[in-house]
C-alpha positions as CSV (number, residue, x, y, z in Angstrom):
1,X,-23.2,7.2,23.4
2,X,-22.1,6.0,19.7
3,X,-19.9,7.0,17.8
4,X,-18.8,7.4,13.9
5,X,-16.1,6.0,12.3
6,X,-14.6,8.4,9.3
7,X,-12.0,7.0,7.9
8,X,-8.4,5.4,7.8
9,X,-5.2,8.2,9.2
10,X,-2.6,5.7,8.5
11,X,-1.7,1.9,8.6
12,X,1.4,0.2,9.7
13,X,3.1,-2.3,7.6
14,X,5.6,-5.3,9.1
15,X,8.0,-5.2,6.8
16,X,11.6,-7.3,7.0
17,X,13.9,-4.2,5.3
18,X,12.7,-0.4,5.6
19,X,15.3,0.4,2.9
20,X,13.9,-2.4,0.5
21,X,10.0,-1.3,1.4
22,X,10.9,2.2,0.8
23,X,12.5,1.5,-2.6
24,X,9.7,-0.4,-3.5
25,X,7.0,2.0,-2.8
26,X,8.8,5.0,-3.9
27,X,8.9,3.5,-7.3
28,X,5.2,3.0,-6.8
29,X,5.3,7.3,-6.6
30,X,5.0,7.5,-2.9
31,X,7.1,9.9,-0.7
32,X,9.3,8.5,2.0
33,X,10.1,10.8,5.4
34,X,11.4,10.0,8.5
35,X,9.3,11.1,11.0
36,X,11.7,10.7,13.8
37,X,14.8,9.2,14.8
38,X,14.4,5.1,13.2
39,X,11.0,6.3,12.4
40,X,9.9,6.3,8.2
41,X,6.9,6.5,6.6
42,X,5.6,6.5,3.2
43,X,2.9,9.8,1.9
44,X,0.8,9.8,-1.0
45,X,-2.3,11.8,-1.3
46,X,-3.6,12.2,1.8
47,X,-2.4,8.6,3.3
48,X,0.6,7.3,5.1
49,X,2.0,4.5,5.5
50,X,4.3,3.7,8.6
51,X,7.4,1.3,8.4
52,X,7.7,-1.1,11.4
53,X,9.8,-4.6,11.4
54,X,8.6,-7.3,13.1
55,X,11.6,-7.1,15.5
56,X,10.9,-3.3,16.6
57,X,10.3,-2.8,20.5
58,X,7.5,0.2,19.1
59,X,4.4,0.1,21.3
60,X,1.8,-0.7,21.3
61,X,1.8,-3.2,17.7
62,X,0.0,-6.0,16.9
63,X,0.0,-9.3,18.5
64,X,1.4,-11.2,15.6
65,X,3.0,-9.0,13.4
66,X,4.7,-10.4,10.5
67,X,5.9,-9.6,6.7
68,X,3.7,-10.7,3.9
69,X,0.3,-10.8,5.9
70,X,-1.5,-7.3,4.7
71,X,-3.3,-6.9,1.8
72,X,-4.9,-3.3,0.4
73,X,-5.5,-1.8,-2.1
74,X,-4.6,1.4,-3.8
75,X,-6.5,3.4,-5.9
76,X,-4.7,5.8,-8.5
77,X,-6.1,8.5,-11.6
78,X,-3.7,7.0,-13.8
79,X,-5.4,5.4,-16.9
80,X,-4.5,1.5,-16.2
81,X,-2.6,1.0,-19.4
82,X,0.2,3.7,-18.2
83,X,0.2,1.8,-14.6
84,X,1.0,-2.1,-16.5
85,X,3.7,0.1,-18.2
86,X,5.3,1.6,-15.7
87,X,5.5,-1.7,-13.4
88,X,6.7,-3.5,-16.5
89,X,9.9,-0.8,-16.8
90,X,10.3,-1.3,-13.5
91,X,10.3,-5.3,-13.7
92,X,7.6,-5.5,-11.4
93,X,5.4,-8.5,-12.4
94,X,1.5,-8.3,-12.1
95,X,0.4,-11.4,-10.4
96,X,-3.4,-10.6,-11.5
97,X,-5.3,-8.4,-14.1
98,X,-6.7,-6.1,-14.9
99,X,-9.9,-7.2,-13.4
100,X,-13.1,-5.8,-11.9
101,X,-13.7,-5.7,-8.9
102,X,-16.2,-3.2,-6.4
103,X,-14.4,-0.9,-3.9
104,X,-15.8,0.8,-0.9
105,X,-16.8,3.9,-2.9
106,X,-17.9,2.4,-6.2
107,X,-16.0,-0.2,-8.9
108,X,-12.8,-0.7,-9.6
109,X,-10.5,-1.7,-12.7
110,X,-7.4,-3.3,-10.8
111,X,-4.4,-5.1,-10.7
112,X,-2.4,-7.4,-7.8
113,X,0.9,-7.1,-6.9
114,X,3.2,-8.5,-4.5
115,X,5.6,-6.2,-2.9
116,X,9.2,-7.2,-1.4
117,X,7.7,-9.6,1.3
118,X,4.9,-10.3,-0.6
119,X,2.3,-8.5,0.9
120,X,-0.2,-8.6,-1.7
121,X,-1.0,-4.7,-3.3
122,X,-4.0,-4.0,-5.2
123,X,-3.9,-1.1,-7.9
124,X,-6.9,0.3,-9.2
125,X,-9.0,2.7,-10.9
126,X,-12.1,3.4,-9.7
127,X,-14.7,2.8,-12.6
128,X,-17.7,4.7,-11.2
129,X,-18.8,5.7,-7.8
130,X,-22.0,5.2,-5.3
């Protein structure tokens, strides 16, 4: 038997503060929720984002995990010039961009940031699709 892959429910994220990760990315225009007792997560869209720190006794996790190792990216329908505003009032620097670059669904016109632990976070706008 095979089977089909369809697409991403959520990822976790190692980060060292869930109060600092959840400023961060609520600035960023996602929604924070506690799940459960200890438990956050951050919504946007149709994606989510769950909050673990390294030191968390939540099983199964990865092997390894540790802050500053993911990078992904984030697509959004706001023209780029608004996005390299808004980080700029909110004194977040852009480490890269804009550039091109191809997504999994067509191009993209993105930016690279680096969030609180430095995990590095891709914005983009998709350019055209396949």
């Amino acid at each position: 038997m095979t089977f089909k892959l369809t697409a991403i429910d959520h990822l976790v994220l190692t980060v060292s503060s869930k109060e600092r990760a959840v400023q961060f990315y609520t600035r960023l225009g996602m929604e924070h929720r506690e799940f459960s007792p200890g438990r956050s997560a951050l919504f946007f869209g149709s994606q989510k984002i769950n909050l673990h720190t390294a030191e968390e006794t939540a099983s199964p996790k990865a092997a390894q995990p540790h802050c500053g190792a993911a990078d992904f990216c984030l697509l959004s329908n706001t023209p780029m010039p608004e996005i390299l505003t808004h980080l700029q009032q909110l004194d977040i620097p852009v480490i890269l961009g804009p550039v091109d670059r191809s997504g999994a669904a067509g191009r993209l016109h993105s930016i690279y940031i680096n969030d609180p632990d430095g995990n590095l976070i891709e914005i983009a706008n998709q350019t055209d699709k396949v």
